[in-house]
C-alpha positions as CSV (number, residue, x, y, z in Angstrom):
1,X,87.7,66.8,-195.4
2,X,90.8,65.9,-197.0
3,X,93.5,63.9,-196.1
4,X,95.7,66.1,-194.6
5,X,93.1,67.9,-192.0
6,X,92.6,64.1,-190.5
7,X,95.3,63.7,-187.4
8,X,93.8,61.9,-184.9
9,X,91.6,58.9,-185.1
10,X,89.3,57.6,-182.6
11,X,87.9,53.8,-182.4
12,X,85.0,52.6,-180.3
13,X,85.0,48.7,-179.2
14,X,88.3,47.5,-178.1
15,X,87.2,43.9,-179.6
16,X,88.6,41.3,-182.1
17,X,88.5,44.2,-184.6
18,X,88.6,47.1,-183.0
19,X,92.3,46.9,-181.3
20,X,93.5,45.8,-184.4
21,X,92.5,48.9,-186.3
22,X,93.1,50.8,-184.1
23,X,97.0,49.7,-184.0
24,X,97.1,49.8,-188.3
25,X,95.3,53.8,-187.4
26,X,98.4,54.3,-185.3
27,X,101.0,52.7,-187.6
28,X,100.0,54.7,-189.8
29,X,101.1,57.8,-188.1
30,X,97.9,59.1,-186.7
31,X,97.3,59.9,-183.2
32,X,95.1,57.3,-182.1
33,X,92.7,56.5,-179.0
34,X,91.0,53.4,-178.0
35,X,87.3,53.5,-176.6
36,X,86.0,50.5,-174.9
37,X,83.5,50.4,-171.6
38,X,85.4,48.0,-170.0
39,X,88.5,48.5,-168.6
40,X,89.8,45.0,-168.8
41,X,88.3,44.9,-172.5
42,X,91.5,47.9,-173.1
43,X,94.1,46.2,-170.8
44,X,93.5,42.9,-173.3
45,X,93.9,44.8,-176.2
46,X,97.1,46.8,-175.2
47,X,98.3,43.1,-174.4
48,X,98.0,41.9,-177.4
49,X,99.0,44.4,-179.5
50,X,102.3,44.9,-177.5
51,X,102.6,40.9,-178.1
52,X,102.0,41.3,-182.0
53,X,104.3,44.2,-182.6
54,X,106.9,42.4,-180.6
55,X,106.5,39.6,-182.8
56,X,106.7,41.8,-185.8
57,X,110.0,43.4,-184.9
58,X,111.4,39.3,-184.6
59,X,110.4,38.8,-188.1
60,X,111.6,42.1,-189.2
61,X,108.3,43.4,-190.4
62,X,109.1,46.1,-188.1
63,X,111.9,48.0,-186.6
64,X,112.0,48.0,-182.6
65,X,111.9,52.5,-183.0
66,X,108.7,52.0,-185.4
67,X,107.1,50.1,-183.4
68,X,107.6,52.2,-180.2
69,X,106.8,54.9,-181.7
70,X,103.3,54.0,-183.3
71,X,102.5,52.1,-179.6
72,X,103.3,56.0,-178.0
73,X,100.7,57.4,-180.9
74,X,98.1,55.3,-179.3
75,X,96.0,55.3,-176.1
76,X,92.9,54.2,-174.1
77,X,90.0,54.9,-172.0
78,X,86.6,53.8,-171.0
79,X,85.3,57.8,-171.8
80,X,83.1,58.2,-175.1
81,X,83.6,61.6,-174.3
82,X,87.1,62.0,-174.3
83,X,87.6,59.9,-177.8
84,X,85.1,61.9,-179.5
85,X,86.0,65.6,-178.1
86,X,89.1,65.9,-180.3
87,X,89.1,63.6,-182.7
88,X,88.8,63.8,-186.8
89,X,87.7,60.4,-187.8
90,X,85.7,58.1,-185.8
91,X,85.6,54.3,-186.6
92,X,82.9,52.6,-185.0
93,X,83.9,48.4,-184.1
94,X,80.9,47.8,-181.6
95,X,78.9,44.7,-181.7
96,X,77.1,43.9,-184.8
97,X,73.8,44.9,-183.6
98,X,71.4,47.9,-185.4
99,X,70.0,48.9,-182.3
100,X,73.6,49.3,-180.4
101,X,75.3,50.7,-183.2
102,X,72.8,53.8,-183.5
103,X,72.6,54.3,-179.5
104,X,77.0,54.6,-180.0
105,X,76.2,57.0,-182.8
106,X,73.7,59.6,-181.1
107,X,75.8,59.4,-178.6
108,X,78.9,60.3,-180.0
109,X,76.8,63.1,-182.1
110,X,76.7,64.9,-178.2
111,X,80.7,65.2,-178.1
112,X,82.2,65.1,-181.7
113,X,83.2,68.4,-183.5
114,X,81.6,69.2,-186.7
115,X,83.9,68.3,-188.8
116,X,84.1,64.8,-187.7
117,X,83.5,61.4,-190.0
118,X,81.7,58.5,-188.4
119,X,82.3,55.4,-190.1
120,X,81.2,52.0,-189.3
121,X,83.0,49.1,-189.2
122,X,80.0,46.7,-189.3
123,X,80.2,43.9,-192.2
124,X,76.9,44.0,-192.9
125,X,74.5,47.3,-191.6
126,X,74.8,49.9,-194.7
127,X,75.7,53.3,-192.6
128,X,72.4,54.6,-194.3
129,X,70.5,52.6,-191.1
130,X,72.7,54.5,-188.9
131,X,72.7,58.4,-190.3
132,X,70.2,59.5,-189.2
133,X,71.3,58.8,-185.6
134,X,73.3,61.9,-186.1
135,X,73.5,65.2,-187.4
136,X,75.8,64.7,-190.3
137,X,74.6,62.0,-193.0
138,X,76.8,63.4,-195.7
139,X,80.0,62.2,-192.7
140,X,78.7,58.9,-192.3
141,X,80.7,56.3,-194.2
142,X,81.5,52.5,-194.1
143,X,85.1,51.3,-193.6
144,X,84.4,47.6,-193.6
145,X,88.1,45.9,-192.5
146,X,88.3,42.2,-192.5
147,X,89.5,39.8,-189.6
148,X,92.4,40.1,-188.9
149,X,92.9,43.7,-189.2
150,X,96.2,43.2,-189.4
151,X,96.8,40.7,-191.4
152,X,93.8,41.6,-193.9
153,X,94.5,43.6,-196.9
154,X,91.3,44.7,-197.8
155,X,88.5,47.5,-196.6
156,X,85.3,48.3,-198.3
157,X,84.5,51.7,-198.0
158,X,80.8,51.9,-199.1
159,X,78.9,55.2,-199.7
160,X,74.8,55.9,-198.7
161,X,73.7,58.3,-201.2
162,X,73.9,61.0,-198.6
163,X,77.8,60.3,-197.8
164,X,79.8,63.2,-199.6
165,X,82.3,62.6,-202.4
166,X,85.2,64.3,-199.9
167,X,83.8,62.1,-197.0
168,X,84.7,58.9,-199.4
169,X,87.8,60.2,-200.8
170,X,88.8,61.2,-196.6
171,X,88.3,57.2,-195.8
172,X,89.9,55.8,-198.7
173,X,93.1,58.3,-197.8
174,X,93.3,57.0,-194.6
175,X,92.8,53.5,-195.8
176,X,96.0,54.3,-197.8
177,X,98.1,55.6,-195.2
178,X,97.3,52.4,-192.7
179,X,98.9,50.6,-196.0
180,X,95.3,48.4,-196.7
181,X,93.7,48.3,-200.1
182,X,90.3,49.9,-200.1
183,X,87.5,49.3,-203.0
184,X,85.3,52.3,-202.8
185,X,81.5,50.7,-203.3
186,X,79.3,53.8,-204.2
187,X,76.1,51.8,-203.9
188,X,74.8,50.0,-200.3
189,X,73.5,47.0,-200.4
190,X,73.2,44.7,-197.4
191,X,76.7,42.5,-196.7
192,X,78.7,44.6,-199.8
193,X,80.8,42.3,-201.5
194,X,82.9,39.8,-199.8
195,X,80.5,38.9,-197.0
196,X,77.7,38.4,-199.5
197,X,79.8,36.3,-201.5
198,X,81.0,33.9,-198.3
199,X,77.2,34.2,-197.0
200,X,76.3,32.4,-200.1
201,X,79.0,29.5,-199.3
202,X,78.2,29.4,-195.5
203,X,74.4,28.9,-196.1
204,X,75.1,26.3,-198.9
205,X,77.4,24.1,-196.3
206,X,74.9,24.9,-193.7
207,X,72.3,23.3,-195.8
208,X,74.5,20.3,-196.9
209,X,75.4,20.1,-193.2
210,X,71.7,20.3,-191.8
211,X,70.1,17.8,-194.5
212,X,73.0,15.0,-193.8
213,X,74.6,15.5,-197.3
214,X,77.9,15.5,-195.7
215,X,79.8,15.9,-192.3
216,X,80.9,19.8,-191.7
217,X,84.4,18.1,-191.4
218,X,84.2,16.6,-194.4
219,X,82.7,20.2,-195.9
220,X,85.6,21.9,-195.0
221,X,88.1,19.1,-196.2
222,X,86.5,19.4,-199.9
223,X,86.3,23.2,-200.1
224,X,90.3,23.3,-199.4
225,X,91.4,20.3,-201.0
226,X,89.1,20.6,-204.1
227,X,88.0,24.5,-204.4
228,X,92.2,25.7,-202.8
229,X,90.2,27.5,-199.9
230,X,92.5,28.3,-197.8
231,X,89.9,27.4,-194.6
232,X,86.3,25.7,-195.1
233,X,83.3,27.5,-194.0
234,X,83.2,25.9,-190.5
235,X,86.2,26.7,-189.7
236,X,85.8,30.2,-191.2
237,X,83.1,30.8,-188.7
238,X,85.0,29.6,-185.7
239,X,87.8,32.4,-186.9
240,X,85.8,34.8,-187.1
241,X,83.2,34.2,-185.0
242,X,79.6,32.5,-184.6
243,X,78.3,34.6,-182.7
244,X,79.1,37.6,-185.3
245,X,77.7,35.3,-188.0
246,X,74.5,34.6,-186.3
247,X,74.1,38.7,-185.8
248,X,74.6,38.8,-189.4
249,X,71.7,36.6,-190.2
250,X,69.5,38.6,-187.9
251,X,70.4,41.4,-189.1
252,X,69.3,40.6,-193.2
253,X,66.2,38.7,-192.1
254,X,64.9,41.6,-190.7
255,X,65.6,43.6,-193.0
256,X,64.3,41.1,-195.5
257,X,62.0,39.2,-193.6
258,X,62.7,36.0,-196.1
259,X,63.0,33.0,-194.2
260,X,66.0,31.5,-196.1
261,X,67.8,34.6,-194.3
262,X,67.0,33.5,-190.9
263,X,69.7,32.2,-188.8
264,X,69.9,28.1,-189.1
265,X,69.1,25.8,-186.2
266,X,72.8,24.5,-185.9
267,X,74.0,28.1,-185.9
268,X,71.7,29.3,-183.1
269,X,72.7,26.1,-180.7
270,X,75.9,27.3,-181.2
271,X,74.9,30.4,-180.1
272,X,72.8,29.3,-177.2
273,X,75.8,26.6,-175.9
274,X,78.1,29.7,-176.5
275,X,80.1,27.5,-178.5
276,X,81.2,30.3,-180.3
277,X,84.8,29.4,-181.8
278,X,88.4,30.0,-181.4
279,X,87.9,32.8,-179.1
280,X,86.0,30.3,-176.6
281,X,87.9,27.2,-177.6
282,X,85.1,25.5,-178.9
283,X,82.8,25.8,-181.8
284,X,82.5,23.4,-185.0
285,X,86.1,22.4,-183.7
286,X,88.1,22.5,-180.3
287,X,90.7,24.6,-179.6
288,X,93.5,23.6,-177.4
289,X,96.9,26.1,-177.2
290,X,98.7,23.4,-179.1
291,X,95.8,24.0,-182.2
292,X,92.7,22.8,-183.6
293,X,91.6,19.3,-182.0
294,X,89.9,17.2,-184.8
């Protein structure tokens, strides 16, 4: 499929991701829909993206007829069927979870034309796992975006070795046209790039943090001050999410089954308090409206 036969774009999971691609999809002149179960899940999102592209327009990132006309481009429901009827690229932002992820896919497989990508959002299941949950391997792509969406110039677009050249080029077009860089990774391997890279530095600072080496506070504090980080690991996990971390780990120890790949006890009390960062106001740190309570 080429660039030019792609018009609308559909994205499932109205979540800290999802919204936000879905808003760069419609900024970038597509014809966009929203898919999320919940209804209140979709009323949040439109909230917040109305909020962001006001805020845009204030800073002049944005002129007040752009941004009216991409919000117009986009819309919502709660129907899987209705986003994946008349749609041309599908961008998957559900829960980092195998077995969910696949269940959205055979699902979508009932309703989406022929012709239709599926791509994955997830940051760390290669979309091999999830092909075969349809009837179209050689559509099946990863378009890994990072959090923020928005704010986040950068997608991995990574290939199984049944995703077709013009399936690749398709993604990285449309990664063009929502202005974000895209590296095109023709080889899977669990986490791609960047996440393997920061999984590395989270499990190291877990360790040091676990063993009594040093306070997490005092982690974070040296990876800025002495390594120009621009946050430390803790407080990249509260951004992003514990929670989403933790899934992560699940997710690679069973596909590798090594122990140093299992989740760490500090990270799954988290998990169980629900302590799951910024988005609950409370993880490593607390979070007040004023900021981050040391």
């Amino acid at each position: 499929m080429s660039i030019s036969e792609i018009r609308r774009i559909s994205v499932i999971g109205a979540g800290q991701m999802g919204h936000q691609i879905a808003m760069l999809a419609a900024l970038g002149g597509y014809e966009t829909i929203l898919q999320d179960v919940q209804e209140a899940a979709l009323r949040s999102a439109e909230e917040k993206l109305h909020s962001i592209m006001d805020k845009w327009v204030v800073k002049e990132k944005l002129t007040e007829h752009a941004k009216s006309t991409a919000l117009r481009r986009l819309t919502y429901t709660t129907s899987l069927e209705a986003a994946a009827t008349d749609t041309d690229l599908i961008i998957e932002a559900v829960t980092e979870k195998l077995d969910v992820k696949r269940d959205v896919f055979s699902r979508l497989e009932k309703y989406a034309p022929a012709h239709t990508i599926f791509a994955t959002n997830s940051s760390t299941i290669v979309s091999s796992l999830l092909a075969d949950a349809t009837n179209r391997p050689n559509k099946v792509i990863n378009m890994h975006f990072f959090f923020p969406p928005l704010v986040m110039d950068c997608v991995e677009v990574v290939m199984s070795e049944e995703a077709s050249e013009d399936t690749a080029r398709a993604a990285m077009e449309v990664c063009k046209r929502m202005n974000r860089t895209a590296v095109l990774l023709k080889k899977e391997i669990s986490g791609f790039i960047a996440n393997r890279i920061l999984g590395a530095l989270k499990k190291e600072a877990l360790y040091l943090y676990e063993n009594g080496f040093a306070d997490f506070k005092d982690i974070d504090m040296i990876c800025r001050k002495a390594l120009g980080h621009p946050l430390g690991p803790f407080e990249l996990m509260d951004l992003s999410g514990i929670d989403i971390g933790y899934f992560v780990m699940q997710q690679r120890y069973q596909e590798t089954g090594k122990p140093e790949d299992k989740p760490t006890a500090s990270l799954e009390e988290k998990v169980k308090q629900g302590h799951l960062g910024r988005k609950t106001g409370q993880g490593w740190y607390q979070y007040t409206k004023e900021g981050v309570e040391h």
